[in-house]
Residue frames as a rotation matrix with the C-alpha (Angstrom) as fourth column:
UNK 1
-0.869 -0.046 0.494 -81.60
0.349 0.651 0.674 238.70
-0.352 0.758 -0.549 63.98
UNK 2
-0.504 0.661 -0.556 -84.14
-0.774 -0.631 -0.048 239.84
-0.382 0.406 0.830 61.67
UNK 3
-0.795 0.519 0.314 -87.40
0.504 0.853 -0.132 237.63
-0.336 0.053 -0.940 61.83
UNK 4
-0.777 0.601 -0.186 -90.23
-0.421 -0.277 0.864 237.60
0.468 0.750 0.468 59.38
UNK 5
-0.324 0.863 0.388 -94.11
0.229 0.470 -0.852 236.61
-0.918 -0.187 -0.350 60.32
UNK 6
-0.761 0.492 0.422 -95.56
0.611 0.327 0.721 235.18
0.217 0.807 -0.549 56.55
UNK 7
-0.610 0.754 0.244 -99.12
-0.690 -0.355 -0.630 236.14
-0.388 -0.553 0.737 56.19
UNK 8
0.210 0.536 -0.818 -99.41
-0.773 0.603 0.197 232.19
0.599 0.590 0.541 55.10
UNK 9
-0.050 -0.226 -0.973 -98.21
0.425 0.877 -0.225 230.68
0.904 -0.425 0.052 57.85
UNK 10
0.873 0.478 -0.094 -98.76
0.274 -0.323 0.906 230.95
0.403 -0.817 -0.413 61.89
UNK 11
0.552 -0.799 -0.240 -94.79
0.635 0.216 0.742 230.55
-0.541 -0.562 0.626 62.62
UNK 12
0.625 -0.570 -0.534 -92.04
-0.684 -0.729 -0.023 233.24
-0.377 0.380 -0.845 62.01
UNK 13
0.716 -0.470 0.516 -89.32
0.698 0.507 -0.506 232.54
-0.024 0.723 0.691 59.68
UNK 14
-0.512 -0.562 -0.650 -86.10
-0.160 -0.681 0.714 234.44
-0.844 0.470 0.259 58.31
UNK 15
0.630 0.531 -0.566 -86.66
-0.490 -0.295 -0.821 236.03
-0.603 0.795 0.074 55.21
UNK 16
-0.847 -0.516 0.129 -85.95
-0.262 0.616 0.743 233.97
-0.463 0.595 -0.657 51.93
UNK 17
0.365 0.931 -0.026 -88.27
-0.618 0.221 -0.755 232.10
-0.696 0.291 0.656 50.12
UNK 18
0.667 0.025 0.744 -87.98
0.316 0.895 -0.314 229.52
-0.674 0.445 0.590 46.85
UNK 19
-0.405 -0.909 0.101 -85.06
-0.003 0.112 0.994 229.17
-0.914 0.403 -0.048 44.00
UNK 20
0.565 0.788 -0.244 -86.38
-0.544 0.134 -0.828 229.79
-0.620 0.601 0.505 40.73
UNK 21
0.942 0.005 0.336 -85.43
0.238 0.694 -0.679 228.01
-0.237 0.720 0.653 37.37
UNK 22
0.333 -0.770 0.544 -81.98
0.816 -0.053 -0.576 228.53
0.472 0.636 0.610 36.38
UNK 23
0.874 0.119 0.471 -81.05
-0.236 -0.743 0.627 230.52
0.424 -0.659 -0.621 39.96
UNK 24
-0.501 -0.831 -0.242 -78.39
0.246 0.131 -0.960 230.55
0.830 -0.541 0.139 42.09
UNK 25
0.056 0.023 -0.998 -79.10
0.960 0.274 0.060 229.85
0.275 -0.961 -0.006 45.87
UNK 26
-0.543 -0.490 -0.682 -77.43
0.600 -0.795 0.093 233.17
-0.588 -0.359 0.725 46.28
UNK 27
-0.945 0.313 0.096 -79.47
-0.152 -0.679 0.718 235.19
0.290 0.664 0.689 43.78
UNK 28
-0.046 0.867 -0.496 -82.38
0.457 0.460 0.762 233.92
0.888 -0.192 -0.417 45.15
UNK 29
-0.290 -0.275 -0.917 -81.21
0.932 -0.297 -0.206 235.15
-0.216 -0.914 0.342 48.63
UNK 30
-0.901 -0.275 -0.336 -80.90
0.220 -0.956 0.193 238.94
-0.375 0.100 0.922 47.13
UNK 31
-0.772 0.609 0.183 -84.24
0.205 -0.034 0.978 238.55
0.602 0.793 -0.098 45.10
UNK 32
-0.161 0.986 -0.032 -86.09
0.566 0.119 0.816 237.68
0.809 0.113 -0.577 47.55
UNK 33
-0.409 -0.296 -0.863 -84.87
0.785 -0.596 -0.168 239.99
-0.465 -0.746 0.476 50.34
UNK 34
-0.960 0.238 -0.145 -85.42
-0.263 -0.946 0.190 242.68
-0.092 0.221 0.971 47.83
UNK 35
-0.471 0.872 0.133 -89.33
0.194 -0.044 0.980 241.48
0.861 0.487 -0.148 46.93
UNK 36
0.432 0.764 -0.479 -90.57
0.575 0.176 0.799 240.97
0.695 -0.621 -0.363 50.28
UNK 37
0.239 0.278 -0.930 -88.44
0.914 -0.389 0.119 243.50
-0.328 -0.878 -0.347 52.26
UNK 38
0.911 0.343 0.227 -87.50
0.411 -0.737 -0.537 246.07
-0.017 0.583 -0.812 50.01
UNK 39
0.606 -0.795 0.025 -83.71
-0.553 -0.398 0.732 245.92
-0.572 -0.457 -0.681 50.65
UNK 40
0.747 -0.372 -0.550 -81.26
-0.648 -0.223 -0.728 246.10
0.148 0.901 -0.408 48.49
UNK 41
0.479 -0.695 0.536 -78.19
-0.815 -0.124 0.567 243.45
-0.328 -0.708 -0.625 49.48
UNK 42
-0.093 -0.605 -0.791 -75.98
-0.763 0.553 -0.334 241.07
0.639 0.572 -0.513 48.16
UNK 43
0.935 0.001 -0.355 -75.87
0.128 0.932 0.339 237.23
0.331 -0.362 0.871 49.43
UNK 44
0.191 -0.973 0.129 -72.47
-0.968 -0.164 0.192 237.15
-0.165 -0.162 -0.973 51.92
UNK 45
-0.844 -0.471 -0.255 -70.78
-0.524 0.826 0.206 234.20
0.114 0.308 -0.945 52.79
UNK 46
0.334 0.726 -0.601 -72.82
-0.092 0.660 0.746 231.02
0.938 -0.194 0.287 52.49
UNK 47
0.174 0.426 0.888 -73.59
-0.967 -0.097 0.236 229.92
0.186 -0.899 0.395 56.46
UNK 48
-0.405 0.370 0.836 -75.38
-0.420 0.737 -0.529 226.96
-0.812 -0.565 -0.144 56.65
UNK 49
-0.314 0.589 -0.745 -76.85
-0.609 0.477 0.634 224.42
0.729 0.652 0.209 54.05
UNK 50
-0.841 -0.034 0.540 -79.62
-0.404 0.702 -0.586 221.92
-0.360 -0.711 -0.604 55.75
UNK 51
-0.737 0.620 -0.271 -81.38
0.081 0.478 0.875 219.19
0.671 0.623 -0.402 54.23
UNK 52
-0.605 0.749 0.270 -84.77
-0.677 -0.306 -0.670 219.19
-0.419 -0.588 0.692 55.56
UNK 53
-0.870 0.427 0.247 -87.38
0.466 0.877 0.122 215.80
-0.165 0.221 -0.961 54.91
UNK 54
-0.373 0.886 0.274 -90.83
-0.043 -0.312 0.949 216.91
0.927 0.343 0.155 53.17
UNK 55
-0.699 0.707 -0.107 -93.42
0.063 -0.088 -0.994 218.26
-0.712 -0.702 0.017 56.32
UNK 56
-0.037 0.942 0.333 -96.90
0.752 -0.193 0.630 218.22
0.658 0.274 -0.702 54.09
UNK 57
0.862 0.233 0.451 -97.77
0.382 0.288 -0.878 220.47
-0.335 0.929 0.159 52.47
UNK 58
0.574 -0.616 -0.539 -94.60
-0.799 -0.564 -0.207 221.88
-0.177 0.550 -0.816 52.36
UNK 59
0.762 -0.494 -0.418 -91.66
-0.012 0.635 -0.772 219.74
0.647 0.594 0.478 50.30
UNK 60
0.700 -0.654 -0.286 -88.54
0.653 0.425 0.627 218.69
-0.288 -0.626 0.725 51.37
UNK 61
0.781 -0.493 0.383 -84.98
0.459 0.037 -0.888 220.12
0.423 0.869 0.255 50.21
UNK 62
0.002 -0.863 -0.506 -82.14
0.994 0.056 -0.091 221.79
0.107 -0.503 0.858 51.01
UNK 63
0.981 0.179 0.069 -82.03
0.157 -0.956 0.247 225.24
0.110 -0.231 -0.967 52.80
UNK 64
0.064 -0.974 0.219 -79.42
0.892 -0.043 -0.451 227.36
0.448 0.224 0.865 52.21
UNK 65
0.856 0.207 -0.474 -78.65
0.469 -0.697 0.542 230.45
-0.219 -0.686 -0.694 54.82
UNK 66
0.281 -0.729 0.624 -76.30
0.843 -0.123 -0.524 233.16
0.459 0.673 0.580 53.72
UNK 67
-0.717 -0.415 -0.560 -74.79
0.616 -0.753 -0.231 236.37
-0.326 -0.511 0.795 55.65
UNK 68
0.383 0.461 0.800 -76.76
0.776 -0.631 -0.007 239.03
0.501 0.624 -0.599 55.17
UNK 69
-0.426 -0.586 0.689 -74.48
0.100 -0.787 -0.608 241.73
0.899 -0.190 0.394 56.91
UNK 70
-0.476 0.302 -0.826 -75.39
0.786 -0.275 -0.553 244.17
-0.394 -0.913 -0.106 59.79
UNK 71
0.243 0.409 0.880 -78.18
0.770 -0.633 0.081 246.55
0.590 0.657 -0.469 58.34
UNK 72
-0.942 -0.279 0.188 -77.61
0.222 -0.936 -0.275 250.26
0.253 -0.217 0.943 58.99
UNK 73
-0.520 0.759 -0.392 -80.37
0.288 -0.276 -0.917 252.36
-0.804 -0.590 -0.075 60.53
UNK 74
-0.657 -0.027 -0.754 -80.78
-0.600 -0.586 0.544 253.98
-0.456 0.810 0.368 56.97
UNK 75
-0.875 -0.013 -0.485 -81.45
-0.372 0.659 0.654 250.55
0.311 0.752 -0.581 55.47
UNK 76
-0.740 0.577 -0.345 -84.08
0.672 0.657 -0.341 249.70
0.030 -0.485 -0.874 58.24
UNK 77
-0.433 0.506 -0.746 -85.55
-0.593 -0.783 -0.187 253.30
-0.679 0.361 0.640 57.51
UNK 78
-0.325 0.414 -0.850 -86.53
-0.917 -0.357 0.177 251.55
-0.230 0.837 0.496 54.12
UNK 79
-0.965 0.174 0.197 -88.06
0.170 0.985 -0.035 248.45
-0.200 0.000 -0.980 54.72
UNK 80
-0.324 0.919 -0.224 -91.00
-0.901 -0.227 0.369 247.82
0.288 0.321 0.902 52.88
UNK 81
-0.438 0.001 0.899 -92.82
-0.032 0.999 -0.017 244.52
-0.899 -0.037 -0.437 53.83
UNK 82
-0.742 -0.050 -0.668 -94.45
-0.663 0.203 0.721 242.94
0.099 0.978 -0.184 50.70
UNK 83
-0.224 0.746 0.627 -98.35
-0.917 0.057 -0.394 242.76
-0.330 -0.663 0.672 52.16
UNK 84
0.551 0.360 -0.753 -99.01
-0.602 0.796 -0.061 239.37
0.577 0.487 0.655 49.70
UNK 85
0.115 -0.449 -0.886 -96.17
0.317 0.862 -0.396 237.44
0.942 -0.235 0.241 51.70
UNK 86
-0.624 -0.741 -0.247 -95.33
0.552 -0.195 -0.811 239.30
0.553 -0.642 0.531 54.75
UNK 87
0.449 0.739 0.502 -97.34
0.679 -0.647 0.347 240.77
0.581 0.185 -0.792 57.62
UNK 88
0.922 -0.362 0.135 -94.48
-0.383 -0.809 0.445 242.23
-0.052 -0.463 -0.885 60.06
UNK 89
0.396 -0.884 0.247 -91.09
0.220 -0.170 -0.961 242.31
0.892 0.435 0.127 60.81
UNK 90
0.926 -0.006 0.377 -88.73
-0.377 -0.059 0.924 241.92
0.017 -0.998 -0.057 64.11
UNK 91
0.064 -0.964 -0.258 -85.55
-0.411 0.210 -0.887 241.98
0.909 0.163 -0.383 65.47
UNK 92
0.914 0.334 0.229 -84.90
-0.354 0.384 0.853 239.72
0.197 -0.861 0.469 67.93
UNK 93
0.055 -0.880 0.472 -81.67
-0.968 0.069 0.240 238.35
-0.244 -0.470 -0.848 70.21
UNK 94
-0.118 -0.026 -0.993 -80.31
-0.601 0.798 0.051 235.38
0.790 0.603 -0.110 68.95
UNK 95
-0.998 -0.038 0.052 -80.43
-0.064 0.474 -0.878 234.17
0.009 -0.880 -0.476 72.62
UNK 96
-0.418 0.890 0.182 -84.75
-0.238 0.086 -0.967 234.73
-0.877 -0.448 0.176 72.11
UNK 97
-0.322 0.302 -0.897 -84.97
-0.876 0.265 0.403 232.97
0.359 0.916 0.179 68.73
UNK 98
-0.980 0.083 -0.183 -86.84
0.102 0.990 -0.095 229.87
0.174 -0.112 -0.978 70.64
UNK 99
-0.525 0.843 -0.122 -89.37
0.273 0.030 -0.962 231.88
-0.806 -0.538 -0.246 71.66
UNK 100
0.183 0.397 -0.900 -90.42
-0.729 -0.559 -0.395 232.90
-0.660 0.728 0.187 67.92
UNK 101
-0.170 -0.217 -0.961 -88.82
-0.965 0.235 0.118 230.27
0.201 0.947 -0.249 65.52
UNK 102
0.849 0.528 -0.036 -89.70
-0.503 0.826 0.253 226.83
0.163 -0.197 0.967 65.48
UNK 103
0.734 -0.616 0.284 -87.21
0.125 0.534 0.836 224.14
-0.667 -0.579 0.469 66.91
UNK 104
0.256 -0.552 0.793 -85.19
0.964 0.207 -0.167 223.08
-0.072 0.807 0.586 63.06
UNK 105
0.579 -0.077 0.812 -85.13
0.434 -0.814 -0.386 226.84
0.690 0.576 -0.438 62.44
UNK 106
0.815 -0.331 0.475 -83.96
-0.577 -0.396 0.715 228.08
-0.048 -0.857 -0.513 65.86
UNK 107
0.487 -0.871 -0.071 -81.15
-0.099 -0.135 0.986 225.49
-0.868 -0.473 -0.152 65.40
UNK 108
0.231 -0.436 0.870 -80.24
0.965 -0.009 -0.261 225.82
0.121 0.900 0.419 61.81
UNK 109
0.711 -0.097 0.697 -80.22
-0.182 -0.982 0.049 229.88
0.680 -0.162 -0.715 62.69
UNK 110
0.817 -0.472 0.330 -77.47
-0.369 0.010 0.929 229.09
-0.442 -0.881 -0.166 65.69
UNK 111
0.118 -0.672 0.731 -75.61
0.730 0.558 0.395 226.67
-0.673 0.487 0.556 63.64
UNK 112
0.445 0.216 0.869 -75.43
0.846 -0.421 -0.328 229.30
0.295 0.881 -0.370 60.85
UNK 113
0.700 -0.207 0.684 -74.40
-0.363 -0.927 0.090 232.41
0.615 -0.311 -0.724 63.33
UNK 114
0.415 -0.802 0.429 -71.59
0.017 0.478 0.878 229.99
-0.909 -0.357 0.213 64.88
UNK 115
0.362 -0.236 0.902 -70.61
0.856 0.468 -0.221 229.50
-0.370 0.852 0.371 61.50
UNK 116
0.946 -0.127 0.297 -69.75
-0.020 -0.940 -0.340 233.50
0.322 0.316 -0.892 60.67
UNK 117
0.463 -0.885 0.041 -66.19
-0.884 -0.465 -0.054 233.75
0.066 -0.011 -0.998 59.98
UNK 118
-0.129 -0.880 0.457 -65.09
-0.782 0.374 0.499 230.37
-0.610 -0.293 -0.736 60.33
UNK 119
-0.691 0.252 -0.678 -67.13
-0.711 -0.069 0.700 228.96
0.129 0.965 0.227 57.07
UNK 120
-0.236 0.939 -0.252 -69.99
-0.778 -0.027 0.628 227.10
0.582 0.344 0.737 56.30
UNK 121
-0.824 -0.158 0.544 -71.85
-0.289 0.943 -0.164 223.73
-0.487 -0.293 -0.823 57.92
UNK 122
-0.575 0.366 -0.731 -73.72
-0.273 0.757 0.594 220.86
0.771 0.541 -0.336 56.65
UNK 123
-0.431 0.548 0.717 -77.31
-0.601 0.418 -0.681 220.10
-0.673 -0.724 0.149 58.94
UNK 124
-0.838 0.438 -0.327 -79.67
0.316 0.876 0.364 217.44
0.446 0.202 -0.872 58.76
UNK 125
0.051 0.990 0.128 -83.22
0.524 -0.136 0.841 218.73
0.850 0.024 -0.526 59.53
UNK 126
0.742 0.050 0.669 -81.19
-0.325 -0.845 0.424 221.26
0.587 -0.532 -0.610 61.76
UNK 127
0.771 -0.581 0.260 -78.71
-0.212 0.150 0.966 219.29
-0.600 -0.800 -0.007 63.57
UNK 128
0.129 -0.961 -0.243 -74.91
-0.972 -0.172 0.161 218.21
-0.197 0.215 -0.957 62.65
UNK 129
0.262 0.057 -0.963 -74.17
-0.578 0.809 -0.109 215.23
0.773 0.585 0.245 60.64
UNK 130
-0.299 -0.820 -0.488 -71.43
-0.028 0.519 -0.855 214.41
0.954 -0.242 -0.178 63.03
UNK 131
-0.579 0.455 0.676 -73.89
-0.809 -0.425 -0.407 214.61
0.103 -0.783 0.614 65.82
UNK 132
0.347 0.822 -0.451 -76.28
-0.832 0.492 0.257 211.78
0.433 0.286 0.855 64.79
């Protein structure tokens, strides 16, 4: 899995970032892949949508995870990071995304890679409705 480290926050992240005005979820996805890693790629299927409750100072809302394929060596040749938002860049095993992502992320990012090929799910601040 390809994990970002911000250079505004202490905690890695996948790459993504906000929806502007009159976006698609999915255009957003491709936008901001291309600003902050320099790669070129279409939103796949949608994943995972998960509301998330406002954490101060960040807002609440709904996150929206989308395929993003299997890059090629080529493609990982041409990452750029995008020093204003990004200072590095890491693949990691989806089995060692606890030790990098923060709980909600680590299981929205599981729930999301279960979810490849057999379509999308619906979390709650990372977990399954039908769980609660």
């Amino acid at each position: 899995m390809l994990v970002v480290h911000p250079t505004y926050k202490e905690v890695w992240e996948i790459p993504g970032g906000m929806v502007e005005p009159d976006e698609s979820p999915a255009h957003a996805c491709a936008r901001e892949v291309r600003e902050e890693l320099g790669l070129s790629v279409s939103a796949g299927a949608l994943l995972c949508v998960d509301w998330v409750p406002a954490s101060p100072p960040w807002d609440g809302g709904l996150m929206f995870v989308f395929d993003g394929g299997v890059l090629t060596a080529d493609q990982i040749a041409t990452i750029r990071l995008c020093p204003d938002e990004l200072a590095r860049f890491e693949f990691v095993e989806p089995e060692r995304l606890g030790e990098v992502l923060i709980p909600r992320l680590v299981r929205r990012v599981a729930a999301a890679v279960a979810a490849i090929g057999r379509g999308g799910v619906y979390l709650e601040d990372g977990l399954a409705t039908s769980s609660r």
